[in-house]
PQR file of N, CA, C, O and H, with PARSE charges and radii, in Angstrom:
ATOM      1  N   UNK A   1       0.822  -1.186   0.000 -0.4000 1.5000
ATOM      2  CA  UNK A   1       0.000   0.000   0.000 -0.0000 2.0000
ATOM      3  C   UNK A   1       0.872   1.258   0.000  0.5500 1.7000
ATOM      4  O   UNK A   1       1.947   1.459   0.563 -0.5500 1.4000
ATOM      5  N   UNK A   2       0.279   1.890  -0.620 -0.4000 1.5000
ATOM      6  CA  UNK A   2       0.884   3.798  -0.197 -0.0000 2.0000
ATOM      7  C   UNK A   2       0.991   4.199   0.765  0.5500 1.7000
ATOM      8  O   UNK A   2      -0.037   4.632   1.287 -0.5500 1.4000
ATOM      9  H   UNK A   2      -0.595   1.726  -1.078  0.4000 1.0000
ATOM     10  N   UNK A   3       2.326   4.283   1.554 -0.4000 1.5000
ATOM     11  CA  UNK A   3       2.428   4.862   2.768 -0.0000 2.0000
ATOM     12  C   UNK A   3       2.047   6.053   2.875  0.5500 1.7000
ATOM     13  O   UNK A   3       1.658   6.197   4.034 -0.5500 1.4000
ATOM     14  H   UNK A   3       3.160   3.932   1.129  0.4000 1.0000
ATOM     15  N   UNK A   4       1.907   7.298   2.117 -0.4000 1.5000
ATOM     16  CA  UNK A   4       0.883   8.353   2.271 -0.0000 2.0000
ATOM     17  C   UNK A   4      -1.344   7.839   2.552  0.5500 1.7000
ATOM     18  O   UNK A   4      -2.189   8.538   3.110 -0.5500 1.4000
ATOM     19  H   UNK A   4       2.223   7.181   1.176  0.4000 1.0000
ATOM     20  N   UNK A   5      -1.507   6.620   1.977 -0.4000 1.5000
ATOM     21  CA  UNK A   5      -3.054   6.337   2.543 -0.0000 2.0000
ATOM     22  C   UNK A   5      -2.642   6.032   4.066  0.5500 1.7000
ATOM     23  O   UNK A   5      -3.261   6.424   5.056 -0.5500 1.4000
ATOM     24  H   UNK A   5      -0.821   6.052   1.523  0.4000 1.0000
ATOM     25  N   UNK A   6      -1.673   5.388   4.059 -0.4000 1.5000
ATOM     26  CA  UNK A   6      -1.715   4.636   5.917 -0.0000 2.0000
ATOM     27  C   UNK A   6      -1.733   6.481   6.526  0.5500 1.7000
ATOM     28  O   UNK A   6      -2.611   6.956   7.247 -0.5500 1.4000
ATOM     29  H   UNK A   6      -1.170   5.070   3.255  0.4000 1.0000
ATOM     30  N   UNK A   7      -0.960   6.957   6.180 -0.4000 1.5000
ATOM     31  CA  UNK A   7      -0.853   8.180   7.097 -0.0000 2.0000
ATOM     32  C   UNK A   7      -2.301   9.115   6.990  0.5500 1.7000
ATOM     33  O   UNK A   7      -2.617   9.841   7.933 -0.5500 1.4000
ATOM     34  H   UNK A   7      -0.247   6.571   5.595  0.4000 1.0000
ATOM     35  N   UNK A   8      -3.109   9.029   5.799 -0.4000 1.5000
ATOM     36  CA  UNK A   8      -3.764   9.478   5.874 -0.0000 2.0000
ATOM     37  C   UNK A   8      -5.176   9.250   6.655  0.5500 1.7000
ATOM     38  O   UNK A   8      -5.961  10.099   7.078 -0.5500 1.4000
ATOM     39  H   UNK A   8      -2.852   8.439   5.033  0.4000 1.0000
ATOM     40  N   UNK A   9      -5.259   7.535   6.721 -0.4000 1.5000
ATOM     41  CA  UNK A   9      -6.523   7.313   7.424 -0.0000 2.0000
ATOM     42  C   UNK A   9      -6.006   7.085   8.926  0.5500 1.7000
ATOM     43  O   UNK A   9      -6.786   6.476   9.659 -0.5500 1.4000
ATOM     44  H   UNK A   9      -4.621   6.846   6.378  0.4000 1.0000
ATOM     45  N   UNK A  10      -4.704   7.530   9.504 -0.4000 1.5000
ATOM     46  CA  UNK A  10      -4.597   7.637  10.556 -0.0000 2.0000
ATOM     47  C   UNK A  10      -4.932   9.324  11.066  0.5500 1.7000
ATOM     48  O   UNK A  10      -5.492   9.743  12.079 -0.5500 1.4000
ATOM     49  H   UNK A  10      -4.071   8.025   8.909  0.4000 1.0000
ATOM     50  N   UNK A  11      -4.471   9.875  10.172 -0.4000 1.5000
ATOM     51  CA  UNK A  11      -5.286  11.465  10.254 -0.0000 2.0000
ATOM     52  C   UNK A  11      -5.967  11.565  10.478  0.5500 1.7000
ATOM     53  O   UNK A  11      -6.130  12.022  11.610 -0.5500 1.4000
ATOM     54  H   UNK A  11      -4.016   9.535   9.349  0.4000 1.0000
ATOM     55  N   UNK A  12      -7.384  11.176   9.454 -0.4000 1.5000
ATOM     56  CA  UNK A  12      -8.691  10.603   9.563 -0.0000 2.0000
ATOM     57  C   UNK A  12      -8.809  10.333  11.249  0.5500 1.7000
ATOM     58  O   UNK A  12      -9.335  10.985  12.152 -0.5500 1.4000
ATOM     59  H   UNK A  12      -7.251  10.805   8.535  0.4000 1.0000
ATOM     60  N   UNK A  13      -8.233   9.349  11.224 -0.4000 1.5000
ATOM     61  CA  UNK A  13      -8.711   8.883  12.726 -0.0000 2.0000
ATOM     62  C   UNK A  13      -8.797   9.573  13.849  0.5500 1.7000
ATOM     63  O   UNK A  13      -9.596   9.634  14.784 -0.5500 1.4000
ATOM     64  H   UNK A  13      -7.806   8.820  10.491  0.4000 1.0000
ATOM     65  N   UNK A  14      -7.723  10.118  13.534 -0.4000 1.5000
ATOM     66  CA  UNK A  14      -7.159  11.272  15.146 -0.0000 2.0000
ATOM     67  C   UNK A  14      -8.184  12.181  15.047  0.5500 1.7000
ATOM     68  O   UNK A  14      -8.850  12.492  16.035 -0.5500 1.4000
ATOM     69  H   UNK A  14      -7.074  10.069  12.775  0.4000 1.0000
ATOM     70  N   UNK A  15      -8.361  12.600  14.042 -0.4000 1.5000
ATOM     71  CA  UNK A  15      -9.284  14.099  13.618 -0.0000 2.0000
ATOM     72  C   UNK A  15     -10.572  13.825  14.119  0.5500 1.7000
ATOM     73  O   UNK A  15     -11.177  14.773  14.620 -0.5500 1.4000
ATOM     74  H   UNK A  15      -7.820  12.347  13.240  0.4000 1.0000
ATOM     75  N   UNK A  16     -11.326  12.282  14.072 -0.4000 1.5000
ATOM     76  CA  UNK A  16     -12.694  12.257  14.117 -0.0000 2.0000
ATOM     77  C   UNK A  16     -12.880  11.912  15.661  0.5500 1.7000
ATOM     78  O   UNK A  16     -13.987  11.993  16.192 -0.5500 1.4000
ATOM     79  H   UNK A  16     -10.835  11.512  13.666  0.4000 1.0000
ATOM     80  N   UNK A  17     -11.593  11.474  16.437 -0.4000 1.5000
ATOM     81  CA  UNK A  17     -11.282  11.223  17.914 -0.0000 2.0000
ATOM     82  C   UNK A  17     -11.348  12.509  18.595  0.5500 1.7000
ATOM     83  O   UNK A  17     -11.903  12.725  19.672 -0.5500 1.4000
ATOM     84  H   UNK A  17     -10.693  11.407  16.005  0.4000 1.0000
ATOM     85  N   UNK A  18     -10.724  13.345  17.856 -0.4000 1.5000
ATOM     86  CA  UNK A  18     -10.591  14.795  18.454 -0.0000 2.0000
ATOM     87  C   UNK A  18     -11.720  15.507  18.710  0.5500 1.7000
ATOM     88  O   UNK A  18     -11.840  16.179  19.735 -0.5500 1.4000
ATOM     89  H   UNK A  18     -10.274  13.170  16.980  0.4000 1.0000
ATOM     90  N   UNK A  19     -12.781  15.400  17.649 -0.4000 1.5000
ATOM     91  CA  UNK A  19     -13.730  16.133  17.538 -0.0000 2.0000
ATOM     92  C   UNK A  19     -14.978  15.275  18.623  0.5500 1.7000
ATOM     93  O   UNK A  19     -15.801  15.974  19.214 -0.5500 1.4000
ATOM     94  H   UNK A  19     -12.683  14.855  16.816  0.4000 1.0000
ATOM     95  N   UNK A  20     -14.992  13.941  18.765 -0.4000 1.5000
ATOM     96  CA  UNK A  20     -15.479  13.290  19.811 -0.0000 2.0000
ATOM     97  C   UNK A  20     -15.198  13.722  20.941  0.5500 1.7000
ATOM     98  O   UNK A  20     -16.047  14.306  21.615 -0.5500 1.4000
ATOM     99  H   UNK A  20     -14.323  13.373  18.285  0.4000 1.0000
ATOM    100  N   UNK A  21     -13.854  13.502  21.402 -0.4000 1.5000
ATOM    101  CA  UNK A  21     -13.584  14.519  22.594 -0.0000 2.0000
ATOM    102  C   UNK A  21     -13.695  15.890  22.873  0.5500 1.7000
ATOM    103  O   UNK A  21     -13.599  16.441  23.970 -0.5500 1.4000
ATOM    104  H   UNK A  21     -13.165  13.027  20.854  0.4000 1.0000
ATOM    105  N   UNK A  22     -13.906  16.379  21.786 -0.4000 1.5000
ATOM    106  CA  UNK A  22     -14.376  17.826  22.000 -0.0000 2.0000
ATOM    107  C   UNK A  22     -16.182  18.446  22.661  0.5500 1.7000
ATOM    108  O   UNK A  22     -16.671  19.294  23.409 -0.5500 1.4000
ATOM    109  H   UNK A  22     -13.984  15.931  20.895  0.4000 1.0000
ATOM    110  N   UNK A  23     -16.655  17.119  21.589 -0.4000 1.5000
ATOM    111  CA  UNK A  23     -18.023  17.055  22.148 -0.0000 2.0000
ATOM    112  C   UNK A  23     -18.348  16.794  23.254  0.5500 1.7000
ATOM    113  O   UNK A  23     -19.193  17.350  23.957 -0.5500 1.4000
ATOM    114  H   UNK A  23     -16.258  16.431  20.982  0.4000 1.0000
ATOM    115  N   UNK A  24     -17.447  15.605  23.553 -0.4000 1.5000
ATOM    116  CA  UNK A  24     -17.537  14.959  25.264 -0.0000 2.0000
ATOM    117  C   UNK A  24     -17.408  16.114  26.266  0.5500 1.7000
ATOM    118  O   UNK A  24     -18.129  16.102  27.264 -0.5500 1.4000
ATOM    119  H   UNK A  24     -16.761  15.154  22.983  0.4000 1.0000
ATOM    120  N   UNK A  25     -16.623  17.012  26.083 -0.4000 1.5000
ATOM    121  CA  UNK A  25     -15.880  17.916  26.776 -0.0000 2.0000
ATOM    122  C   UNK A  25     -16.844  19.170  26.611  0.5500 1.7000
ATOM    123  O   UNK A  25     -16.837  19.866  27.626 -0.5500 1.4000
ATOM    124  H   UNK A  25     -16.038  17.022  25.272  0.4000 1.0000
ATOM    125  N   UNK A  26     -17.700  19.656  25.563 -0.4000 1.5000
ATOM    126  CA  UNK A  26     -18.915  20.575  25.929 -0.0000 2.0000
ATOM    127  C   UNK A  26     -20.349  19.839  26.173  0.5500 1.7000
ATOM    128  O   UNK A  26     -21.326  20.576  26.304 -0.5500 1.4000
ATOM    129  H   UNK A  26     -17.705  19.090  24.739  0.4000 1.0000
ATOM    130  N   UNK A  27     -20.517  18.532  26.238 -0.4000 1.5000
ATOM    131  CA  UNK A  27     -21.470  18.323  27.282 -0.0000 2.0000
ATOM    132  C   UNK A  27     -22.012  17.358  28.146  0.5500 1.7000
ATOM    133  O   UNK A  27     -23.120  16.903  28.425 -0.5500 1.4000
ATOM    134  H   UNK A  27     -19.723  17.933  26.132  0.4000 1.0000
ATOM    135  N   UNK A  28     -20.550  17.171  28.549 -0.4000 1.5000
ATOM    136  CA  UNK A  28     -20.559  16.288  30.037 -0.0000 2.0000
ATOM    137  C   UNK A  28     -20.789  16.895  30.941  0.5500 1.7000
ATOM    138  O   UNK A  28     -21.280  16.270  31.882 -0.5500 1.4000
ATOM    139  H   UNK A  28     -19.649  17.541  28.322  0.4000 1.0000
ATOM    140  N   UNK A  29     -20.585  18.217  31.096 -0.4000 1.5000
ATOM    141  CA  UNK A  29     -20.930  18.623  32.377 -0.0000 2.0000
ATOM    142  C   UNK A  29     -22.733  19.001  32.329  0.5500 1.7000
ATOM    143  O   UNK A  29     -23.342  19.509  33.271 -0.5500 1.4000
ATOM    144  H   UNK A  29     -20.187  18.724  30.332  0.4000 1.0000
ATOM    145  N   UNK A  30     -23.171  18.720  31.378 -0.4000 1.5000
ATOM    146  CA  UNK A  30     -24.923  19.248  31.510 -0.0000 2.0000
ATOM    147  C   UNK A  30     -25.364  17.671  31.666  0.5500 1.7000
ATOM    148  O   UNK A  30     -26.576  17.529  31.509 -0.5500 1.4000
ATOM    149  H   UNK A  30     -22.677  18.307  30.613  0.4000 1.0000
ATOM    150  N   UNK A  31     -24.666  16.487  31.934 -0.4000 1.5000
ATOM    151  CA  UNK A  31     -25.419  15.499  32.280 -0.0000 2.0000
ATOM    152  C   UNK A  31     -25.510  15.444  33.826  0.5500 1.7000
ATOM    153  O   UNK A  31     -24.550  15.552  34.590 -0.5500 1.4000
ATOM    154  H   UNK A  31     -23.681  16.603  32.062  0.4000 1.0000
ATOM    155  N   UNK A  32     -26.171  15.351  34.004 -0.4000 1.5000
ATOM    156  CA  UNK A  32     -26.450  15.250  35.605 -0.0000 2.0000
ATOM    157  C   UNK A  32     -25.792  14.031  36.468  0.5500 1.7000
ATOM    158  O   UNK A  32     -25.262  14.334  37.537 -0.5500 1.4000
ATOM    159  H   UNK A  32     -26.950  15.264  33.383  0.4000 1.0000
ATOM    160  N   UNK A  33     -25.799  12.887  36.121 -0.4000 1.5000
ATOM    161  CA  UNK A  33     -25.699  11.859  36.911 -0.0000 2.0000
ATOM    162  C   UNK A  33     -23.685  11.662  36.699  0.5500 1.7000
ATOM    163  O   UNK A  33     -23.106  11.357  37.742 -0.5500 1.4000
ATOM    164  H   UNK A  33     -26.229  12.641  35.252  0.4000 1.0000
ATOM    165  N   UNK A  34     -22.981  11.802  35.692 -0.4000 1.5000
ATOM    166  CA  UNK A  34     -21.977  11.833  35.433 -0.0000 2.0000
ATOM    167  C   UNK A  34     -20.994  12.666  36.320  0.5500 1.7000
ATOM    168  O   UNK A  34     -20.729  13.843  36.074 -0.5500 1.4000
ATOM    169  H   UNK A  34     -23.451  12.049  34.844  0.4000 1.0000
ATOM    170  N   UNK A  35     -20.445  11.921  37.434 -0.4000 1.5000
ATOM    171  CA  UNK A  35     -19.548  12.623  38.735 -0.0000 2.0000
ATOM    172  C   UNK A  35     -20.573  12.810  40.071  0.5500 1.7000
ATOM    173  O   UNK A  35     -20.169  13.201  41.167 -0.5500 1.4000
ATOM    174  H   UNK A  35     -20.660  10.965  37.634  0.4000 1.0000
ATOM    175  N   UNK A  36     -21.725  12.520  39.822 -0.4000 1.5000
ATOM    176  CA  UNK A  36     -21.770  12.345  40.840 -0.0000 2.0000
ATOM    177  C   UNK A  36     -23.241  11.069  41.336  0.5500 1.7000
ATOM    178  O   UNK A  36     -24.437  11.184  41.604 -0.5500 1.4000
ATOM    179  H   UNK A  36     -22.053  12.203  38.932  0.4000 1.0000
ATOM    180  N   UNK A  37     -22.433  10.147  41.256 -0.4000 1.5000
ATOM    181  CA  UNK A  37     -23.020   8.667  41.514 -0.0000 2.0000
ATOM    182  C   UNK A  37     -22.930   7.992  42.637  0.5500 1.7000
ATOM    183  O   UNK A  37     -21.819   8.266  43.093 -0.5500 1.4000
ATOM    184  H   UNK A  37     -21.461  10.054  41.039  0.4000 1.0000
ATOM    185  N   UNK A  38     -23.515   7.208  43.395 -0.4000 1.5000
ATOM    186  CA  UNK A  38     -23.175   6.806  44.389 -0.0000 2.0000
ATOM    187  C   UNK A  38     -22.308   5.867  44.563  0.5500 1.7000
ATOM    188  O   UNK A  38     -22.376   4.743  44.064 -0.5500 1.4000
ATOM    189  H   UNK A  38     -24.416   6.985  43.025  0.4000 1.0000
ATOM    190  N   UNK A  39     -21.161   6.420  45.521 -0.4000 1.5000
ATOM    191  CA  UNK A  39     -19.827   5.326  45.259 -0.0000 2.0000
ATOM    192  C   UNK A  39     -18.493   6.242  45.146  0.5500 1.7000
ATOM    193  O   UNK A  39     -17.331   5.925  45.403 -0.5500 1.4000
ATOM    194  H   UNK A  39     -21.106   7.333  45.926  0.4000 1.0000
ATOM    195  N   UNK A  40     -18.947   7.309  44.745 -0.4000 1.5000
ATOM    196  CA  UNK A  40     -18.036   8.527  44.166 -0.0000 2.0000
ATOM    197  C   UNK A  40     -17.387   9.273  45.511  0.5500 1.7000
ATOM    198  O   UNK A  40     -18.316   9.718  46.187 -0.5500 1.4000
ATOM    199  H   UNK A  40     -19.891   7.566  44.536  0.4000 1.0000
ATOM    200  N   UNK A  41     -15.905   9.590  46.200 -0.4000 1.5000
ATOM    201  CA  UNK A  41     -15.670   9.945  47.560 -0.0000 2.0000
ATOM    202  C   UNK A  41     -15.578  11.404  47.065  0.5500 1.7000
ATOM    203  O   UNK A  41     -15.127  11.773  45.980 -0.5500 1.4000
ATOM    204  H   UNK A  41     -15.151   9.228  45.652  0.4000 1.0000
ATOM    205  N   UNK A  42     -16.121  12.222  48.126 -0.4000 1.5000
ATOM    206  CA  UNK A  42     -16.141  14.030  47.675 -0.0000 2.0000
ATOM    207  C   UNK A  42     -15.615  14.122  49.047  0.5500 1.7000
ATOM    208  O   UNK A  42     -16.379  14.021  50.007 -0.5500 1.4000
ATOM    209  H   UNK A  42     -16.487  11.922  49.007  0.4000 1.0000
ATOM    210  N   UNK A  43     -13.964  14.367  49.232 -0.4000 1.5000
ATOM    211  CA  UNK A  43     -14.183  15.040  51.340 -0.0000 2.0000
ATOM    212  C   UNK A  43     -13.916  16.768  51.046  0.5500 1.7000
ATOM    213  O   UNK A  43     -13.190  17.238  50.169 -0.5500 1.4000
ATOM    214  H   UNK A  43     -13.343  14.449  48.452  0.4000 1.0000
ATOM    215  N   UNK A  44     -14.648  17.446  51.951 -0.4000 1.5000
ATOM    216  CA  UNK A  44     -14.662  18.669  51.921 -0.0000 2.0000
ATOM    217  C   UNK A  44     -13.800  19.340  53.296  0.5500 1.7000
ATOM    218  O   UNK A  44     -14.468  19.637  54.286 -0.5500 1.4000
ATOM    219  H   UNK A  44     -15.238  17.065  52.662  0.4000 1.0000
ATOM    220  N   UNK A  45     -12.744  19.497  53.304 -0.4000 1.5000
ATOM    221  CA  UNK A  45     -12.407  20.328  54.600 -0.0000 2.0000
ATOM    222  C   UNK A  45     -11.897  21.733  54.524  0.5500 1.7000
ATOM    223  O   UNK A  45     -11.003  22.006  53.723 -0.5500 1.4000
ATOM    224  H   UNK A  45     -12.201  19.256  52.499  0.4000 1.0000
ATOM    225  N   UNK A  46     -12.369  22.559  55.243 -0.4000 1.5000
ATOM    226  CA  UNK A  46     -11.788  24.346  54.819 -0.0000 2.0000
ATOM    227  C   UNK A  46     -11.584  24.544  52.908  0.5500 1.7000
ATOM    228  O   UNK A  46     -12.535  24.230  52.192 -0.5500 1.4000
ATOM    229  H   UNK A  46     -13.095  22.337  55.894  0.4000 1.0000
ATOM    230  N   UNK A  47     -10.481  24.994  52.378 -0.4000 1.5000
ATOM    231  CA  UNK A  47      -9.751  25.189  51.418 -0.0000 2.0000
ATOM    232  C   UNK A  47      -9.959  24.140  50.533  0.5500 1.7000
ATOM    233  O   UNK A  47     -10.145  24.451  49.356 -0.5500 1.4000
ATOM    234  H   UNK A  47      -9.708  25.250  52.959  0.4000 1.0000
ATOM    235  N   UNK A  48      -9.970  22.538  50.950 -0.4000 1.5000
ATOM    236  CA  UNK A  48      -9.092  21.776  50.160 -0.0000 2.0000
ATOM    237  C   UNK A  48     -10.490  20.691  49.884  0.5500 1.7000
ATOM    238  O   UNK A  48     -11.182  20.354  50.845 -0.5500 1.4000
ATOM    239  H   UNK A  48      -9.818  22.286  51.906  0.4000 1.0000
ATOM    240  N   UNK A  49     -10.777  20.237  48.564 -0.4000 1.5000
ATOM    241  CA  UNK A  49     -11.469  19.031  48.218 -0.0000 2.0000
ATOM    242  C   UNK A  49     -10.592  17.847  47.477  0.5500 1.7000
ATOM    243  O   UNK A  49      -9.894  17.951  46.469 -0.5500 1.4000
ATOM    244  H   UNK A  49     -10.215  20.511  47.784  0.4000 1.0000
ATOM    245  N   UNK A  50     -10.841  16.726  48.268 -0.4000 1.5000
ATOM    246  CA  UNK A  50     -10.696  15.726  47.341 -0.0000 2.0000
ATOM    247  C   UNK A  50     -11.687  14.660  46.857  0.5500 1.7000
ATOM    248  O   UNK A  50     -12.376  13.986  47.622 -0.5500 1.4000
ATOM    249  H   UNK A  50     -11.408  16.642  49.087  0.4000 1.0000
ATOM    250  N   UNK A  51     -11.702  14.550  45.251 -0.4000 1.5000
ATOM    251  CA  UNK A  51     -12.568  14.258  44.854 -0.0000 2.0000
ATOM    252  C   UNK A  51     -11.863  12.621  43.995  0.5500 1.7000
ATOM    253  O   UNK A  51     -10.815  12.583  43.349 -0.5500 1.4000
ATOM    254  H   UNK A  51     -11.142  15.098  44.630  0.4000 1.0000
ATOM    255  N   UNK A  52     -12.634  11.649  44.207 -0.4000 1.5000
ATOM    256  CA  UNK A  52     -12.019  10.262  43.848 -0.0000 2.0000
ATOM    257  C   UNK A  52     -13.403   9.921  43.158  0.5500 1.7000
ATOM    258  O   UNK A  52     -14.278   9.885  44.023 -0.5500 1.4000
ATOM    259  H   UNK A  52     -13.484  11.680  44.732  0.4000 1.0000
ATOM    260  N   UNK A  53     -13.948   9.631  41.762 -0.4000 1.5000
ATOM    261  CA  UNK A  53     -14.817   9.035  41.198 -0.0000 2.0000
ATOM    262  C   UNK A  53     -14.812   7.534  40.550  0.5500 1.7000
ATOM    263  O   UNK A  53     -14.760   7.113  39.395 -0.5500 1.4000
ATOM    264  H   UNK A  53     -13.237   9.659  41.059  0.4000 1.0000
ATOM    265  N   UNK A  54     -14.894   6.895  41.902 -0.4000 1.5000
ATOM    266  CA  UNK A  54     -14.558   5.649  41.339 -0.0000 2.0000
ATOM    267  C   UNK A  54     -15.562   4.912  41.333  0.5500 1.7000
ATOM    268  O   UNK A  54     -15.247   3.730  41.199 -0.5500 1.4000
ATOM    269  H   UNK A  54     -14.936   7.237  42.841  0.4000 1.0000
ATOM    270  N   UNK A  55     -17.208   5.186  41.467 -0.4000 1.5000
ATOM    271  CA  UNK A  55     -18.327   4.418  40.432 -0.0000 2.0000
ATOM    272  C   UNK A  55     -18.300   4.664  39.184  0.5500 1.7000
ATOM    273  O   UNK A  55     -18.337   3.850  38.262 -0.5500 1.4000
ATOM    274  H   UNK A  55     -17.464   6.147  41.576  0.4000 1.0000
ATOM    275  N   UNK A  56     -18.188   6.622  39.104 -0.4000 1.5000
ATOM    276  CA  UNK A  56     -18.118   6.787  37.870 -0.0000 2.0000
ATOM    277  C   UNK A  56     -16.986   6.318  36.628  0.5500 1.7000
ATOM    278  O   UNK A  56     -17.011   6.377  35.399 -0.5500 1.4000
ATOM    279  H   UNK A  56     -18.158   7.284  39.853  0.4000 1.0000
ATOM    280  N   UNK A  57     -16.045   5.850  37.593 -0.4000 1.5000
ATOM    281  CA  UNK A  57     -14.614   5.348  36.558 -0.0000 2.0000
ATOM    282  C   UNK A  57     -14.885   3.740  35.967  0.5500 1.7000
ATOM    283  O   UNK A  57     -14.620   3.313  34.844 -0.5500 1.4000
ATOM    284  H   UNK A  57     -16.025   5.802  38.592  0.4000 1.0000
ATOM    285  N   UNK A  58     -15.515   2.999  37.146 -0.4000 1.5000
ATOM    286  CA  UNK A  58     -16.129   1.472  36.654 -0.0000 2.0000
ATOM    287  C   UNK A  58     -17.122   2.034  35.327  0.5500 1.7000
ATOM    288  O   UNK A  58     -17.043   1.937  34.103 -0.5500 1.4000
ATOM    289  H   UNK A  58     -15.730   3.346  38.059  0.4000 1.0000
ATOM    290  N   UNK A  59     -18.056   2.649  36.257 -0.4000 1.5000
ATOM    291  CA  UNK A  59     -19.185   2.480  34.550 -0.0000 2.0000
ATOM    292  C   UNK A  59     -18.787   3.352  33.316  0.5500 1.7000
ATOM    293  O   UNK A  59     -19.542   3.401  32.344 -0.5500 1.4000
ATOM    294  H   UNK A  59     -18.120   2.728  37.252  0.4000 1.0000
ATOM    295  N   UNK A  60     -17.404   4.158  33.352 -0.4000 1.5000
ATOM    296  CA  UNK A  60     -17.106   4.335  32.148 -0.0000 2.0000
ATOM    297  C   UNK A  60     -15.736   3.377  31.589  0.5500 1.7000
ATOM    298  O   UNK A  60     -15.012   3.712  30.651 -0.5500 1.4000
ATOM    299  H   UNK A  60     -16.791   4.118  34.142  0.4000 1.0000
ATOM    300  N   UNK A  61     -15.631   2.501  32.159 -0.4000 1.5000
ATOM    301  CA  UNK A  61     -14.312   1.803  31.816 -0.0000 2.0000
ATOM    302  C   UNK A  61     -15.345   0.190  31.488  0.5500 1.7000
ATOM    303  O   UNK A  61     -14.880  -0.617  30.683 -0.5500 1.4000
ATOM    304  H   UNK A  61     -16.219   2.229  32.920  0.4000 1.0000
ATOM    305  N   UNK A  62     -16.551  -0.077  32.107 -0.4000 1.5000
ATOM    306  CA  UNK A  62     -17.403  -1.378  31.327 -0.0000 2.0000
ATOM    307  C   UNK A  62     -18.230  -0.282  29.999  0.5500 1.7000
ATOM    308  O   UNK A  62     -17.943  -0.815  28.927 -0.5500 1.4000
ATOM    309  H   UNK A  62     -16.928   0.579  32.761  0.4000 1.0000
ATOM    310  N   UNK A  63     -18.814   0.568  29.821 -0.4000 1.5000
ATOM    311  CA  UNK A  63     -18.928   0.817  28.822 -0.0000 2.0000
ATOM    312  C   UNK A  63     -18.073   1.082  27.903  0.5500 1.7000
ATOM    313  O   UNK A  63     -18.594   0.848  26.812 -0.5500 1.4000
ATOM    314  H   UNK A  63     -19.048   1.001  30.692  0.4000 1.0000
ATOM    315  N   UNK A  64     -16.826   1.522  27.781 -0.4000 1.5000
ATOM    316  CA  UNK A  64     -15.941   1.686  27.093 -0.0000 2.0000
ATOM    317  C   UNK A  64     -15.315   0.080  26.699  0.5500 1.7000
ATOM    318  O   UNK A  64     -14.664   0.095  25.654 -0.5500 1.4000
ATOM    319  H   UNK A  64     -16.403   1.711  28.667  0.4000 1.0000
ATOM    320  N   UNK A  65     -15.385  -0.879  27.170 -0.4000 1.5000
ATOM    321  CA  UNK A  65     -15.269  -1.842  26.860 -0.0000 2.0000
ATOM    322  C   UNK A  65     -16.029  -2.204  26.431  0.5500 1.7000
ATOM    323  O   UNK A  65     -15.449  -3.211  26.025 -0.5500 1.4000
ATOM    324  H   UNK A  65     -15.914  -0.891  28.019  0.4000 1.0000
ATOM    325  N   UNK A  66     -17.220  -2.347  26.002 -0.4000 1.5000
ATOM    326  CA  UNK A  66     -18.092  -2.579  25.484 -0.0000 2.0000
ATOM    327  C   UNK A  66     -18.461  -2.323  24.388  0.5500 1.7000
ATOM    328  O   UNK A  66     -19.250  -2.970  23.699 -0.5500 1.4000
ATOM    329  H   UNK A  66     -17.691  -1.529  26.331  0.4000 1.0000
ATOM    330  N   UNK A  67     -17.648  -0.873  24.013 -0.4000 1.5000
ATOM    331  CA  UNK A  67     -18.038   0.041  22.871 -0.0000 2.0000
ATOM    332  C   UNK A  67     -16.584  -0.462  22.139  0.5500 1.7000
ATOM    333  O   UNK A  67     -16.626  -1.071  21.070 -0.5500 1.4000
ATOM    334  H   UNK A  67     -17.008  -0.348  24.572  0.4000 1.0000
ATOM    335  N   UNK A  68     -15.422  -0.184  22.745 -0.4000 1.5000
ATOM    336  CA  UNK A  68     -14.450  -1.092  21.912 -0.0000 2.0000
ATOM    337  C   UNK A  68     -14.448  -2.941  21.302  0.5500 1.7000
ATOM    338  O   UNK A  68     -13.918  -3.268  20.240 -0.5500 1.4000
ATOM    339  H   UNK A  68     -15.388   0.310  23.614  0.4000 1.0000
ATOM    340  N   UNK A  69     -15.092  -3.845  22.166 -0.4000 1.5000
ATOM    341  CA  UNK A  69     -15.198  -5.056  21.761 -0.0000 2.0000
ATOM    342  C   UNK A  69     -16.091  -5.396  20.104  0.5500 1.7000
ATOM    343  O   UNK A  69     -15.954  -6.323  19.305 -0.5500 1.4000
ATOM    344  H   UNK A  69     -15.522  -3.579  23.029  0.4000 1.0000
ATOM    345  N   UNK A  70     -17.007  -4.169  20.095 -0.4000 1.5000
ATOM    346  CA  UNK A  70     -18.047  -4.224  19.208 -0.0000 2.0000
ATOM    347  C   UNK A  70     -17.285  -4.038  17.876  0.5500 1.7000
ATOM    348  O   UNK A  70     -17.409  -4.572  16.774 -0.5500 1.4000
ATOM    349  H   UNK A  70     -17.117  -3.416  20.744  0.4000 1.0000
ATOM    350  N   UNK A  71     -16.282  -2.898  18.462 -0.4000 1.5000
ATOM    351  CA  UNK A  71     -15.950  -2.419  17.112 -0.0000 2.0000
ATOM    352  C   UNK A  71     -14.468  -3.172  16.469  0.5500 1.7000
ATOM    353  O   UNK A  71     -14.062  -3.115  15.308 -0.5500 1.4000
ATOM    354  H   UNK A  71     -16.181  -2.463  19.357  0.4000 1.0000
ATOM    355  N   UNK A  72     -13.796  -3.928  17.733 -0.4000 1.5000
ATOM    356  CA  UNK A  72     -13.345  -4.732  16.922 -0.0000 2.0000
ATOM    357  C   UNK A  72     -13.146  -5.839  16.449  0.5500 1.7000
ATOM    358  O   UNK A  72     -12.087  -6.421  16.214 -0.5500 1.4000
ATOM    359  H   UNK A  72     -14.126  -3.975  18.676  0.4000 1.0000
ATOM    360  N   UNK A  73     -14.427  -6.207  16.272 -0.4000 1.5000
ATOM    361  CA  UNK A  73     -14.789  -7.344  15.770 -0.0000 2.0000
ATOM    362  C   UNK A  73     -15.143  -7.266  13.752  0.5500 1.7000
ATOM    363  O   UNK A  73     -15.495  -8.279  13.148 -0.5500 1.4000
ATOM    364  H   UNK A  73     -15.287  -5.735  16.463  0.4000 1.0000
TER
END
């Protein structure tokens, strides 16, 4: 094959990844349930929060598996 197509449908790729994450990134925060699920640790003291989302990290790491298995098949 033409090593200019390989480079190009890897372009392709990045470009249509980018623009996914871009979307993700203007409107995740208008979903409601996303960060804050039960399971998720929020400690609040004076100044300082720490925030650990680790329901929300399971159910995006089984859907993300889920969404990758499909596709590479």
């Amino acid at each position: 094959m033409n090593p200019l197509s390989e480079i190009g449908k890897f372009l392709i790729a990045a470009g249509l990844f980018m623009v996914a994450a871009g979307i993700i990134m203007v409107f995740l925060p208008k979903l409601p349930f996303i960060g804050r699920l039960p399971g998720d640790i929020v400690i609040k003291r004076g100044n300082f929060t720490f925030y650990f989302p680790i329901a929300t990290s399971i159910i995006l790491s089984v859907v993300l598996t889920i969404i990758f298995s499909i596709f590479r098949k």
